[in-house]
ZAVOTI-449609 format. One record per residue (C-alpha): residue in three letters; x, y, z. Coordinates in Angstrom, 3 decimals, padded with zeros to 6 digits. Example, Ala and Ser with C-alpha at 12.3 -4.5 7.8 and 13.67 -1.06 7.14 Angstrom:
BEGIN
   res          X          Y          Z
   Ala    012.300   -004.500    007.800
   Ser    013.670   -001.060    007.140
This chain:
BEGIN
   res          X          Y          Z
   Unk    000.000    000.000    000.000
   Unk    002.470    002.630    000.745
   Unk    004.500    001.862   -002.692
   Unk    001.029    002.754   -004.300
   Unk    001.015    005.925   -002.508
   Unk    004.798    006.750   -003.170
   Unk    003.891    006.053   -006.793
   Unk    000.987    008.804   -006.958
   Unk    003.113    011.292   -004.925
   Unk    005.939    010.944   -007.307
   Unk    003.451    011.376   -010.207
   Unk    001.780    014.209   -008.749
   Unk    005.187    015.991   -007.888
   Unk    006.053    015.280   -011.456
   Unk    002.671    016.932   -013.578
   Unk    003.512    019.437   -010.941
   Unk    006.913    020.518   -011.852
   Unk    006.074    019.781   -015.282
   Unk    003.296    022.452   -015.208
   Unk    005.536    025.163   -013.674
   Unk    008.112    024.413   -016.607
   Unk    005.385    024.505   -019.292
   Unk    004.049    027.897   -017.615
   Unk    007.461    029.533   -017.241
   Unk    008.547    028.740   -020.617
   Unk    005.466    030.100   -022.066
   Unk    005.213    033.133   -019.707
   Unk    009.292    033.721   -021.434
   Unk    008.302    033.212   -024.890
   Unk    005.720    035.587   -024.957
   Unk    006.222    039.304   -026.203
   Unk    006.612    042.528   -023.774
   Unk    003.212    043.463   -025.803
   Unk    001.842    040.509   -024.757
   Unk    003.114    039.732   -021.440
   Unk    001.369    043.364   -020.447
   Unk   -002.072    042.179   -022.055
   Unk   -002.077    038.877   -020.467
   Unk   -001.097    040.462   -016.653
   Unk   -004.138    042.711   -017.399
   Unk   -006.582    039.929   -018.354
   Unk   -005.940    037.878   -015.882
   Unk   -005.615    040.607   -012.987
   Unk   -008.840    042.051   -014.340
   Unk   -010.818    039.091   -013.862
   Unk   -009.245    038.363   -010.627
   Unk   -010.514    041.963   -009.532
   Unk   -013.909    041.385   -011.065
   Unk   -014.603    038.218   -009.259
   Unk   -012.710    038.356   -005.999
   Unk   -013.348    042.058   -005.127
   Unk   -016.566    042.867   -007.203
   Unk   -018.350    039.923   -007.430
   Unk   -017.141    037.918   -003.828
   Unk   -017.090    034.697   -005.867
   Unk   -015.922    031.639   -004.625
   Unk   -012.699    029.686   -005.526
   Unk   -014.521    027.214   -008.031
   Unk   -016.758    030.251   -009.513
   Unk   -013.584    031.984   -010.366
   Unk   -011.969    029.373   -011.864
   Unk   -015.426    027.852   -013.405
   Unk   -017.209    030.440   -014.151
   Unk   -014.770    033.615   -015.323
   Unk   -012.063    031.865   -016.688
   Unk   -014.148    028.976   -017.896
   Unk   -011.807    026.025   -016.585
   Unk   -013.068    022.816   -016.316
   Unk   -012.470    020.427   -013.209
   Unk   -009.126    019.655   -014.123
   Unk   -007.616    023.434   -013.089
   Unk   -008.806    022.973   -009.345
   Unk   -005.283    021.252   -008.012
   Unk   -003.699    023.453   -010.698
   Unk   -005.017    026.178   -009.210
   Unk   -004.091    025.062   -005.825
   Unk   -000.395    024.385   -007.167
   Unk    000.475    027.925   -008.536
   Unk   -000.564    029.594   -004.751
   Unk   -004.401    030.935   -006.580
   Unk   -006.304    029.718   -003.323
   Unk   -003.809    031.192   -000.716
   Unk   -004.643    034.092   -002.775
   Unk   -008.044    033.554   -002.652
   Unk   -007.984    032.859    001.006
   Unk   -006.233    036.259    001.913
   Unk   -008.831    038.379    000.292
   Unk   -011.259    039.527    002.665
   Unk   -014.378    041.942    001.774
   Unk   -014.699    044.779    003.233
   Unk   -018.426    043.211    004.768
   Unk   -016.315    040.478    005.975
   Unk   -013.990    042.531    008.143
   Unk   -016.908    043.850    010.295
């Protein structure tokens, strides 16, 4: 049993190094131009939904960016729900 779980930890630590690779290298192939449009989208939406809206983890990642299922560890992985976790509404501070 525990060489089964040793086996999906290893896998999992691999997709997720892999995905930080893939990521980087496309975040460094990318143009000024379009490094500056794609820090906008994304930090636009974030706004929209975290501060605007008050959405929830999955409704951000569901809903605005239109991920499927599969972004939810993903998400996890690149530090999005520590993010989401530190925002706090203003109606939530009272």
């Amino acid at each position: 049993m525990e060489n089964e779980y040793d086996n999906i930890k290893l896998a999992y630590e691999e997709v997720t190094v892999a995905n930080e690779t893939n990521a980087e290298n496309f975040w460094e192939s990318l143009s000024y131009d379009d490094k500056c449009n794609a820090f906008h989208a994304v930090v636009s939406r974030l706004v929209q939904s975290e501060i605007t809206d008050n959405r929830s983890y999955r409704g951000t990642l569901y809903d605005v960016f239109k991920f499927g299922p599969e972004m939810y560890v993903r998400g996890m992985d690149c530090g999005y729900m520590i993010l989401h976790n530190s925002i706090i509404s203003e109606k939530d501070k009272k």
